[in-house]
C-alpha positions in Angstrom: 132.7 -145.6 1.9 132.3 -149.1 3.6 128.8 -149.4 4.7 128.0 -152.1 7.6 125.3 -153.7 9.0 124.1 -154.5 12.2 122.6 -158.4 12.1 120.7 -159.7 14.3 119.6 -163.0 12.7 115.8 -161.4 11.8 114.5 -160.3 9.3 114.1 -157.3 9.2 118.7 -156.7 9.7 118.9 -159.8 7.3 116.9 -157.6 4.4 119.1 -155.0 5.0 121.9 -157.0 4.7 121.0 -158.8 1.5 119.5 -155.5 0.1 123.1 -153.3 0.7 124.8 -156.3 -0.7 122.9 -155.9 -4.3 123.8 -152.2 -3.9 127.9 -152.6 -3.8 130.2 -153.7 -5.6 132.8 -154.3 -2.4 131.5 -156.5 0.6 129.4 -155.3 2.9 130.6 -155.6 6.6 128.2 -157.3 9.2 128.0 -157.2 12.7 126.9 -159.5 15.3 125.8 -160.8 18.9 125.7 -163.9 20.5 125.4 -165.3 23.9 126.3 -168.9 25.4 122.3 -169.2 26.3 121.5 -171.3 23.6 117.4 -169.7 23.1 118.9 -165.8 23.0 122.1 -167.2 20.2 121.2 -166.3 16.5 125.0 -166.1 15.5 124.1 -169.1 13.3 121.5 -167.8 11.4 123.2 -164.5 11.1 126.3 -166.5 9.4 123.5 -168.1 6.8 122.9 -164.3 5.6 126.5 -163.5 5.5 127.4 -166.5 3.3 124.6 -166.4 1.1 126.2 -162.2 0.8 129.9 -162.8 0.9 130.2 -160.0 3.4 132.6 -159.6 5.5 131.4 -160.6 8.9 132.6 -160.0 12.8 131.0 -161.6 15.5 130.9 -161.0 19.2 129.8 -163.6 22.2 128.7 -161.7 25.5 128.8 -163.6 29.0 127.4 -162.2 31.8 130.1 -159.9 33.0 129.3 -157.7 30.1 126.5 -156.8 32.2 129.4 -155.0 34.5 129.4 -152.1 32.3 125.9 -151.0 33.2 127.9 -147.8 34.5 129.4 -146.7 31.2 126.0 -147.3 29.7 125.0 -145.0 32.4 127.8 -142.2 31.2 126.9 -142.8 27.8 123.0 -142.3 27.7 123.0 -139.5 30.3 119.4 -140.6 31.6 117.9 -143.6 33.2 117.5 -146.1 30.4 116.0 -149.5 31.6 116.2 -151.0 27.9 118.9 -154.0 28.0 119.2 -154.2 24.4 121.1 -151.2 24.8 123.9 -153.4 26.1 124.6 -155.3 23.3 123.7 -152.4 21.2 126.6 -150.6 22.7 128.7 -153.3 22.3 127.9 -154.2 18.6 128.4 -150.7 18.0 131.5 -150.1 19.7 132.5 -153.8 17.1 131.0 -152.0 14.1 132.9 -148.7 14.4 136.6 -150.7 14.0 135.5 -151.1 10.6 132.8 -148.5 9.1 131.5 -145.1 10.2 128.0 -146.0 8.8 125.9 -148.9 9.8 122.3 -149.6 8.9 119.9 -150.8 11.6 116.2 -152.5 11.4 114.7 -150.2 13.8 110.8 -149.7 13.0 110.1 -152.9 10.9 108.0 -154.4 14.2 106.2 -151.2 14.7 105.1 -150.8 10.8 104.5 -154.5 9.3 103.5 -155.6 12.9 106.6 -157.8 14.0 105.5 -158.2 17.8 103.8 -160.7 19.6 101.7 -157.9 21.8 100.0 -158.0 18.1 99.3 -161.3 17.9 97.9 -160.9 21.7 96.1 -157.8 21.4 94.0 -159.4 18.1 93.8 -162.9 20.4 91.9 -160.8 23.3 89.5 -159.7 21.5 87.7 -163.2 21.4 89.9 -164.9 24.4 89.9 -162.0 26.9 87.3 -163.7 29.1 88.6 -167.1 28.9 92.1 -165.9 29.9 91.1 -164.2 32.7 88.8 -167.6 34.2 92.1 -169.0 33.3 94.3 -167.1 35.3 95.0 -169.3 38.4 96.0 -171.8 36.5 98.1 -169.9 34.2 100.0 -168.1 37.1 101.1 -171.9 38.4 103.1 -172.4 35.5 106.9 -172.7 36.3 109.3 -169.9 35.5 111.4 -170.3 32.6 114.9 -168.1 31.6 114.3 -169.0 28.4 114.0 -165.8 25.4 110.1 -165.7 25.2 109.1 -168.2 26.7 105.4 -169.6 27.1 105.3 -169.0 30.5 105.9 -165.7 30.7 103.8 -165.0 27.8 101.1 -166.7 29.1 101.2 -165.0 32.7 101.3 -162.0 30.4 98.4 -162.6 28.4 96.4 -163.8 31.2 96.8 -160.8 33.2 95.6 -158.3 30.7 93.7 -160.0 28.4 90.5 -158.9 30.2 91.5 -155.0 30.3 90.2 -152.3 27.4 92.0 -152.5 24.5 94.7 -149.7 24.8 95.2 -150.5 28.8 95.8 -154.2 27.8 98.4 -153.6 25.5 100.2 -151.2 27.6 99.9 -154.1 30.5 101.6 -156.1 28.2 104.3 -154.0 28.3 104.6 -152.8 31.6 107.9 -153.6 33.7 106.0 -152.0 37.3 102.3 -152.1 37.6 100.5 -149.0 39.8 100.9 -151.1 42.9 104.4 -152.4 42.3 105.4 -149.0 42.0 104.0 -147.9 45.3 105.3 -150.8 47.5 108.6 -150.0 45.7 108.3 -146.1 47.2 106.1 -146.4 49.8 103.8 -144.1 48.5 100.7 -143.9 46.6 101.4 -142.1 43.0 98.4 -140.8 41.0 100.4 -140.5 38.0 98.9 -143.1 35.2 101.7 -143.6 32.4 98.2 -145.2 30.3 98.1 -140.9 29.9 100.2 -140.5 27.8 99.0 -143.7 25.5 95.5 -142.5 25.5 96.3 -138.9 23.9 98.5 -140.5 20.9 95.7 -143.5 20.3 92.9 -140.6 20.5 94.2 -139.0 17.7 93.6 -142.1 15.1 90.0 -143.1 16.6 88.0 -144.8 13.7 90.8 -146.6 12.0 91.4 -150.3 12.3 92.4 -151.3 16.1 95.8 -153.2 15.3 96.8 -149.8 13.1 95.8 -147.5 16.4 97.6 -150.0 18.7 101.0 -149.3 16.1 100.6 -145.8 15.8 101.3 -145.8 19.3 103.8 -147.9 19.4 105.4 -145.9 16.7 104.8 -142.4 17.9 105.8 -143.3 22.2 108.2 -147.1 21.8 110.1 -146.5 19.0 110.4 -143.0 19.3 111.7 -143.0 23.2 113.2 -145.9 23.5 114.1 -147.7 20.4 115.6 -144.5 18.2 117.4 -143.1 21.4 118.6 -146.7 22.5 120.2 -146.9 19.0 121.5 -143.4 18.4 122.8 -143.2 21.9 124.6 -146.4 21.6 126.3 -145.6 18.3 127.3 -142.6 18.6 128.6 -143.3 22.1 131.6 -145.1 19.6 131.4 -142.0 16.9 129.1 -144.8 14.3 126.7 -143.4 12.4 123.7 -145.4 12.4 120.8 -144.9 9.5 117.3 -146.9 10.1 116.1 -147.6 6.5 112.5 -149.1 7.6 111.9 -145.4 8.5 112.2 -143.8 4.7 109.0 -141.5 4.4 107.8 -143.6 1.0 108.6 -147.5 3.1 106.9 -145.7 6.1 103.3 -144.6 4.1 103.2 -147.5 2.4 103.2 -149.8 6.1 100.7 -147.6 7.4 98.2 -147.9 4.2 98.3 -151.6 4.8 95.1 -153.1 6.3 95.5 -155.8 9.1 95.6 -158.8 7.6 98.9 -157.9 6.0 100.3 -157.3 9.2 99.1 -160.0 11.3 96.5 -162.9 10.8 96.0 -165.4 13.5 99.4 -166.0 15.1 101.4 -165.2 11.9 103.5 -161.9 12.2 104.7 -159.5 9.1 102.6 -161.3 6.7 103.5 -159.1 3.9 107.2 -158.1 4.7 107.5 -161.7 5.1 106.5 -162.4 1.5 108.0 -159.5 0.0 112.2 -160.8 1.5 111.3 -164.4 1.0 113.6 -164.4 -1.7 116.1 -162.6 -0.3 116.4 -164.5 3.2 117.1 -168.2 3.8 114.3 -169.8 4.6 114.8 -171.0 9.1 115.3 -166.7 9.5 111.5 -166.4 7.0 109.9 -169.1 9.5 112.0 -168.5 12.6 110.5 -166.4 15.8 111.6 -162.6 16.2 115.0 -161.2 16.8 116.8 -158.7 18.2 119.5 -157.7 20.5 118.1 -159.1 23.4 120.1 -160.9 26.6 119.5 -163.4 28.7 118.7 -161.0 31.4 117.1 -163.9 33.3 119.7 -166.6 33.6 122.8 -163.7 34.2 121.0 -162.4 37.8 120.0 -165.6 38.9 123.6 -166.9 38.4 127.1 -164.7 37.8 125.1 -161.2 37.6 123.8 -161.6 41.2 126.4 -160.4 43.3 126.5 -157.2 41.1 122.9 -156.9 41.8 123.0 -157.1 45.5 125.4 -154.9 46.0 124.7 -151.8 43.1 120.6 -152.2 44.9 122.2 -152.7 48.3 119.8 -151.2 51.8 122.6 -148.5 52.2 122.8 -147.4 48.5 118.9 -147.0 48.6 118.9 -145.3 51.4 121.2 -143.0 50.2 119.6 -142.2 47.3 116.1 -142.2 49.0 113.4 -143.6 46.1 113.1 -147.5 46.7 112.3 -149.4 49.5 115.7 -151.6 50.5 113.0 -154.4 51.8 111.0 -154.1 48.7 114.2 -154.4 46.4 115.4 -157.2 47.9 112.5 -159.1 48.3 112.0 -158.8 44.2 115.3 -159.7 44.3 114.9 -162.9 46.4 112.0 -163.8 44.5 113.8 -163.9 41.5 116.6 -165.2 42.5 114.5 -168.6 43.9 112.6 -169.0 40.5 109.7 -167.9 41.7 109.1 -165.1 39.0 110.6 -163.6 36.1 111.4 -160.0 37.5 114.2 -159.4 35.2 112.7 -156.4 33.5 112.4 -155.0 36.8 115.7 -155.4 38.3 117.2 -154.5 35.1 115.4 -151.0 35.5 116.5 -150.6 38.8 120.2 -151.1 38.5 119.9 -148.8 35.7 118.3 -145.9 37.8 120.6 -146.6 40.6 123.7 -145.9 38.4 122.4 -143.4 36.9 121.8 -141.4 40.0 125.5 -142.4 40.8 127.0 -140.8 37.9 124.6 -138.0 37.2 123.2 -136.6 40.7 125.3 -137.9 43.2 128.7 -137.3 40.8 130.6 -140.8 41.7 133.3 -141.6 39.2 131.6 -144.0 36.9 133.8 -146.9 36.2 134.0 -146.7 32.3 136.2 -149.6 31.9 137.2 -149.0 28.9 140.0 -151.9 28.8 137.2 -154.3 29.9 135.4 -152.6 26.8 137.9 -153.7 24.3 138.6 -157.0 25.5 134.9 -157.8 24.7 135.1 -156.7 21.7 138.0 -158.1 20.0 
């Protein structure tokens, strides 16, 4: 049986790759994403792993109208699911299944060999905390960028949280709606802390190394609830059958017996992983900056996305449904709209509740689009 692969350009999907392909004897097919935003395409280095392989290799480019099948993604996850990736997920899955029934994904190689730049941040607070927070004002001047990870955003996010306890930072630097956001968005004050939840998994590893506790989490809440569903949802949504090989028991131990500076030392990432595939993956995909199935969220509702956004988050819509604020909405949609702020990450989870309810609670039609579907993907 045909066995694919879903390549994002990393390293991580690019192991895969180059690992599957020493294990057949027929090509193995690989699947890709692209996007005209030149800092989110990795089609190119995701060809360099299929020509070193000889597989056989299908690639797809998403514009922003893609983004108008937020409602089958609501039909197909059957809860609200503010993760973006799972767009292209859907779609690469939905390319991959033309071809095999089985593809392998890289899910959980950030999590164990510490592939994230929160890493990288929450080892850099623990000497810069206090100097990031003096630096703040200055930091929160810096102009906003729709570039894929760009330094201002990571800075404003640094800034912000650097000077919090450890656990609370790292969750801040995840965050998409901090406590007050959330109650100008509902006009009510919530005592519900999501930090909870954090603080009973990290409890249970107290007196190992910090960077290991931080993962554990990461493991045990991210990748279990978002990043596993995200990808089984999303492939299965097309009948695929995705397998995540970072998560074999004996691959798994092994991560998690690994002390820190394997993992991350200064602003170097998968220290070890990287040395271990080094011969395996061209060289710009060993030195280039993470991948993933990620969009330009950013550029898409400040340009073609916007009317979408407007209307799916419109005053009567919330009204309707009776959880958001229509004046709060649309000022964090004015706000990013002008430049002022990256709110992507918020709007994104927005539009996704709002369908959502749509589909699920309030029972209207969902436009599947399943002809718009297909001419994407071929």
């Amino acid at each position: 049986m045909p066995v694919g692969v879903l390549l994002s350009g990393g390293i991580d999907s690019s192991a895969l790759a180059a690992l599957a392909a020493q294990e057949t004897s027929e090509p193995v097919r690989t699947f890709s994403i692209g996007f005209e935003e030149r800092s989110f395409d990795e089609l190119s280095d995701a060809r360099l792993v299929a020509e070193r392989y000889g597989t056989r290799h299908r690639e797809l480019v998403l514009r922003p109208d893609a983004a108008l099948l937020l409602p089958a993604l609501a039909e197909a996850f059957d809860e609200p699911f503010a993760d973006s990736s799972a767009l292209p997920t859907y779609l690469v899955s939905q390319l991959a299944a033309e071809d095999v029934k089985v593809a392998l994904s890289g899910e959980g190689g950030d999590e164990l060999f510490g592939g994230y730049y929160t890493y990288v941040a929450d080892l850099l607070a623990l000497r810069a905390g206090g100097l990031a927070r003096l630096a703040r004002p200055l930091v929160e001047l810096l102009p906003t960028s729709t570039a894929r990870a760009s330094f201002d955003y990571k800075a404003k996010r640094f800034a912000r949280g650097a000077h919090l306890p450890p656990l609370e930072r790292h969750h801040a630097w995840k965050e998409i709606f901090s406590a007050d956001a959330r109650a100008e968005l509902t006009g009510r004050q919530n005592g519900f802390d999501p930090v909870d939840l954090y603080r009973s998994r990290f409890a249970e590893t107290k007196g190992a190394e910090l960077l290991a506790r931080l993962q554990d989490v990461d493991l045990g809440i991210y990748l279990v609830d978002d990043l596993l569903v995200k990808t089984d949802r999303a492939s299965m949504a097309h009948s695929l059958e995705a397998r995540v090989p970072f998560l074999d028991p004996v691959l798994t131990n092994l991560a998690l017996a690994l002390p820190t500076r394997h993992r991350v030392r200064g602003l170097r990432k998968k220290v070890l992983l990287r040395r271990a595939v080094a011969p395996l993956v061209p060289e710009r995909i060993l030195r280039g900056k993470k991948r993933g199935f990620s969009i330009p969220a950013a550029a898409w509702l400040r340009g073609e996305l916007e009317p979408f956004a407007r209307e799916t988050l419109s005053a009567e819509t919330l009204r309707r449904q009776g959880f958001f604020q229509p004046e709060a909405v649309r000022a964090l949609v004015d706000r990013h709209v002008a430049g002022k702020e990256d709110l992507s990450r918020q709007l994104w989870g927005l539009l996704a509740f709002t369908l959502w309810h749509e589909r699920h609670v309030e029972r209207e039609p969902a436009p599947l689009a399943s002809e718009r579907v297909e001419a994407l993907v071929r």
